[in-house]
KOLLUMGU-651133 format. One record per residue: x, y, z of N, C-alpha, C, O in turn; residue in one letter. Coordinates in pm, whole numbers, padded with zeros to 5 digits, always signed. Each point is the difference from the previous one (the first is absolute). Layout:
# KOLLUMGU-651133
XYZXYZXYZXYZA
...
This chain:
# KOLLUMGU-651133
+12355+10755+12402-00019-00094-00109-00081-00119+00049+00008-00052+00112X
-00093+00012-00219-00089-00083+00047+00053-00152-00031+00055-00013-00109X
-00065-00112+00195+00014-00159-00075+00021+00003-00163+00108-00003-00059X
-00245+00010-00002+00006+00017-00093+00125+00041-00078+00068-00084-00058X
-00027+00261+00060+00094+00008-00080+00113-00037+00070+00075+00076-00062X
-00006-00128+00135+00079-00072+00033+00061-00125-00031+00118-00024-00023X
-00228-00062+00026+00016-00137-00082-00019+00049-00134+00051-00092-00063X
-00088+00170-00017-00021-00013-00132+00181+00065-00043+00067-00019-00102X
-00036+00093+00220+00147+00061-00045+00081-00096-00009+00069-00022-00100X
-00069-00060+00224+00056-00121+00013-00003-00107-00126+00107-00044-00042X
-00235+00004-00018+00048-00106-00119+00042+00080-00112+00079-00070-00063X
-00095+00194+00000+00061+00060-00054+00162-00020-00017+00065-00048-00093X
-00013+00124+00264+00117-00035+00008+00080-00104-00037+00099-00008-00072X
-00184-00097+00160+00048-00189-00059+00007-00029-00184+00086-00070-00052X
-00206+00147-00030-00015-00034-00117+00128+00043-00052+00077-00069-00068X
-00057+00205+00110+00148+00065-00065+00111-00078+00018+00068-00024-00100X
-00039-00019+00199+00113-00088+00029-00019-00128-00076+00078-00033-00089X
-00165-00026+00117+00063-00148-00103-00034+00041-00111+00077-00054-00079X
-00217+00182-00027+00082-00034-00138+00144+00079-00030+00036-00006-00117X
+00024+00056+00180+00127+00055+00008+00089-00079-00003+00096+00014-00077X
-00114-00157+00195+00140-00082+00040-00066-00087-00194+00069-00029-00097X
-00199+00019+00114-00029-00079-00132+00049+00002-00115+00058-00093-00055X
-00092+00267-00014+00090+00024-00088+00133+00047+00041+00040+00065-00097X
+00019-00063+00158+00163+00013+00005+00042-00198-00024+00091-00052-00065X
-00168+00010+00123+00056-00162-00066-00056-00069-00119+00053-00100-00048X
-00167+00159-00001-00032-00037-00113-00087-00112-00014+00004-00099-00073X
-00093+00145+00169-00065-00133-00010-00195+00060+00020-00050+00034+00107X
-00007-00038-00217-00123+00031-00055-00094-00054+00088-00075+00058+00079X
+00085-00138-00097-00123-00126+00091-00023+00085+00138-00108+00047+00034X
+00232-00036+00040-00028+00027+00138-00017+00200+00024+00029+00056+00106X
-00078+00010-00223-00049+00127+00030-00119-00041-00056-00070+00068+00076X
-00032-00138-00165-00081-00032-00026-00081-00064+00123-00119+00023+00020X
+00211-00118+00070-00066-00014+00104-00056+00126+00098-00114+00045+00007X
+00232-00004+00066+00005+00131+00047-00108+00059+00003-00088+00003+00087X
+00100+00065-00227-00106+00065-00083-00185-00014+00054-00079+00085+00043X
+00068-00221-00070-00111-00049+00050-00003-00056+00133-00114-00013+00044X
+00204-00021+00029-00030+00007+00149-00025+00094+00077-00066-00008+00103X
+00138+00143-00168-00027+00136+00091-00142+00058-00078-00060+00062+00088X
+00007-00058-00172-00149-00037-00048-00085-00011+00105-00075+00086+00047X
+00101-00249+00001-00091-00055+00075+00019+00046+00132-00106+00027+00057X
+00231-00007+00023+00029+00102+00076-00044+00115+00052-00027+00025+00118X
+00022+00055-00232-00058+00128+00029-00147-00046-00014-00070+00043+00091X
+00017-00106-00166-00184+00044+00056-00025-00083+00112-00113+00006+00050X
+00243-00121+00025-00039+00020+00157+00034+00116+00088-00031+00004+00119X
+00084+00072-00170+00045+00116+00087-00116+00147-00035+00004+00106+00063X
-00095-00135-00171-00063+00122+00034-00141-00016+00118-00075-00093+00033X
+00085+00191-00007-00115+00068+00115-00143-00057-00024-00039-00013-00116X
-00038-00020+00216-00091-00060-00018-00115+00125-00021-00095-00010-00078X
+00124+00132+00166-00091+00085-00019+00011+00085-00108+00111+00039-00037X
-00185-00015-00002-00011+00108-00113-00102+00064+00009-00116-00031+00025X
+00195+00173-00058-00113+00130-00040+00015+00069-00048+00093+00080+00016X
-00224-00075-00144+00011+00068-00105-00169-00019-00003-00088-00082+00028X
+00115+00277-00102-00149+00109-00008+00012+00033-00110+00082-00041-00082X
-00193+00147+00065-00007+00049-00124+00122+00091-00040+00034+00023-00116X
+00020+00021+00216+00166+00109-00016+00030-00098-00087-00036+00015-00117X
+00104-00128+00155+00086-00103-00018-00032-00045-00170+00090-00011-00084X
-00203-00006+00062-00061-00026-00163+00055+00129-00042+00105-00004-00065X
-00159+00122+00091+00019+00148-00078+00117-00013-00023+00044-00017-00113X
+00034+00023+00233+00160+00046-00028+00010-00109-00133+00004+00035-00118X
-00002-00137+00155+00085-00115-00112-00070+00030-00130+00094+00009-00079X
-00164+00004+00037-00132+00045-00113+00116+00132-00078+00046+00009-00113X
-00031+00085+00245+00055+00077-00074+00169-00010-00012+00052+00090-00065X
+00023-00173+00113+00133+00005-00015-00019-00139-00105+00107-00061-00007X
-00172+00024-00043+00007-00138-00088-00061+00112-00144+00071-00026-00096X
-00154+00112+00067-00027+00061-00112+00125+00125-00021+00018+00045-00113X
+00070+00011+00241+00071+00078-00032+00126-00091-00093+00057+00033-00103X
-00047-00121+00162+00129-00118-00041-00006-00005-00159+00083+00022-00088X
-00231-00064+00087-00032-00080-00146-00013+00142-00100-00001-00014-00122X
-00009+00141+00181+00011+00083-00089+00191+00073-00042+00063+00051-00092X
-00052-00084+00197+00159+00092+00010+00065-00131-00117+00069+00031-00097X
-00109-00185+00134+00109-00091-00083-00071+00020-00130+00083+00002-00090X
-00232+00018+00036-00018-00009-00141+00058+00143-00071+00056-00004-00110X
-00075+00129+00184+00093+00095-00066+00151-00002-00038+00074+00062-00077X
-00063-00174+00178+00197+00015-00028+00009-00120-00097+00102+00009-00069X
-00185-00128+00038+00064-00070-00079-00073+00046-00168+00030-00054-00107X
-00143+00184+00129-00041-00005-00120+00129+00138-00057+00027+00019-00119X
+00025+00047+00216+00109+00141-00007+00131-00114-00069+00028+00017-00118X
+00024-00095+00172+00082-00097-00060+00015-00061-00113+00097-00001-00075X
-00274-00089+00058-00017-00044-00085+00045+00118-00128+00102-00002-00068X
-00209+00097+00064+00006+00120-00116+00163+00043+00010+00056+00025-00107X
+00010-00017+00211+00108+00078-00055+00100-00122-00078+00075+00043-00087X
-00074-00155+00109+00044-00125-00021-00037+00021-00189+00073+00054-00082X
-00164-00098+00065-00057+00054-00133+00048+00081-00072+00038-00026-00114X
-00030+00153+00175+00078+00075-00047+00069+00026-00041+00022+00079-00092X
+00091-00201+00209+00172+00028-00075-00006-00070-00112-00100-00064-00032X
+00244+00071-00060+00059-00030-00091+00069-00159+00074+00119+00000-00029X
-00141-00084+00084+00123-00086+00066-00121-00137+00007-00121-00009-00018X
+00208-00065+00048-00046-00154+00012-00111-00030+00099-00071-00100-00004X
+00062+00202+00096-00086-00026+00118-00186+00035-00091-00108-00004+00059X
+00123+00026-00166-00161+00069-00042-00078-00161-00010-00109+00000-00058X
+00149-00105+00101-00129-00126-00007-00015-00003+00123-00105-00055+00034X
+00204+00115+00090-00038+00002+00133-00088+00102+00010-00088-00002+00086X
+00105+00117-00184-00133+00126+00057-00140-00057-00025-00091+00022+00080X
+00067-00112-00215-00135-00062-00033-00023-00058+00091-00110+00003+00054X
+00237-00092-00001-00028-00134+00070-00139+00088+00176-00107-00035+00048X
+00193+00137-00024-00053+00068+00107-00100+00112-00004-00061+00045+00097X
+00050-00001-00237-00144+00071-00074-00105-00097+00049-00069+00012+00101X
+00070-00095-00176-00092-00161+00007-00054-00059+00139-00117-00033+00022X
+00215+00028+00059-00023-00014+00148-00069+00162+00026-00121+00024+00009X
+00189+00038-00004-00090+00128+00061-00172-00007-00039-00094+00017+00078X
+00088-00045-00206-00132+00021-00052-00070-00134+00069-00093+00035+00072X
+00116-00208-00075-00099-00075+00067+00008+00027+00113-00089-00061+00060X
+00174+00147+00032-00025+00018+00114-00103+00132+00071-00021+00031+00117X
-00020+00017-00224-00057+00113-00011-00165-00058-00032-00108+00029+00052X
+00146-00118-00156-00116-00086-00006-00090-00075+00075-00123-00016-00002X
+00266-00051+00107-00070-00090+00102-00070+00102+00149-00077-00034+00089X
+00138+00151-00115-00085+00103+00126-00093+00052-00071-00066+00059+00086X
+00006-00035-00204-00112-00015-00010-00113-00104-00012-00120+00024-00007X
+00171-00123+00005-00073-00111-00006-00056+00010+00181-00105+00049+00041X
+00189-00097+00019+00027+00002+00147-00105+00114+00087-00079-00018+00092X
+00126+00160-00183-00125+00110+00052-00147-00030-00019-00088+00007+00085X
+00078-00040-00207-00148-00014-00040-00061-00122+00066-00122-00005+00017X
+00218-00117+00030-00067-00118+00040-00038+00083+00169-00114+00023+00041X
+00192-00003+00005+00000+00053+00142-00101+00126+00004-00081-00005+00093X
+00071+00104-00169-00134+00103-00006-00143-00036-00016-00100+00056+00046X
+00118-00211-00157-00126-00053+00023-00033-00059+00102-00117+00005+00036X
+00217-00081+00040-00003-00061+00138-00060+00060+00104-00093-00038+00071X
+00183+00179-00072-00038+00056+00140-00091+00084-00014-00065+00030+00100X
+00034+00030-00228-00023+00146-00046-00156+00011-00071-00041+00107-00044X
């Protein structure tokens, strides 16, 4: 194990513990601190070197379009079956029809700006 993930395990660890002792006493302010001290924390603890190639773009390229396809099928499979039913939940199926579709919207927007970009 390298520095790096070591200290980053380390404020982790620390973060868990006080918002834990925090919320077990009830007191907001001081996991809000927390919160943002281990923030600032961890980006002193990451690695100065970095390396990243074209693997590194591909892979993420493709685990960021598999994501965005697997979540718009399941909330548009939801949405529709939501719809469907007979029960109180059918303004949540629109509510998530609606999202499915501008989000469908905004990756084409997104494709065409970026095809003209690169393409």
């Amino acid at each position: 194990m390298d520095k790096s993930f070591i200290c980053k395990l380390a404020v982790v660890m620390g973060i868990g513990a006080v918002v834990g002792f925090a919320t077990y006493s009830g007191n907001a302010l001081l996991v809000i601190i927390a919160v943002f001290i281990g923030i600032l924390l961890l980006r002193l603890c990451k690695s100065k070197t970095v390396i990243e190639d074209e693997r590194v773009y591909f892979v993420s390229e493709k685990a960021s379009r598999m994501a965005l396809q697997i979540f718009v099928i399941g909330i548009a499979i939801t949405g529709a079956g939501l719809i469907a039913s007979k029960n109180e939940l059918k303004d949540v199926g629109y509510i998530l029809s609606y999202l499915t579709c501008i989000l469908l919207v905004l990756y084409l927007i997104s494709y065409g700006y970026y095809s003209k970009k690169y393409g």
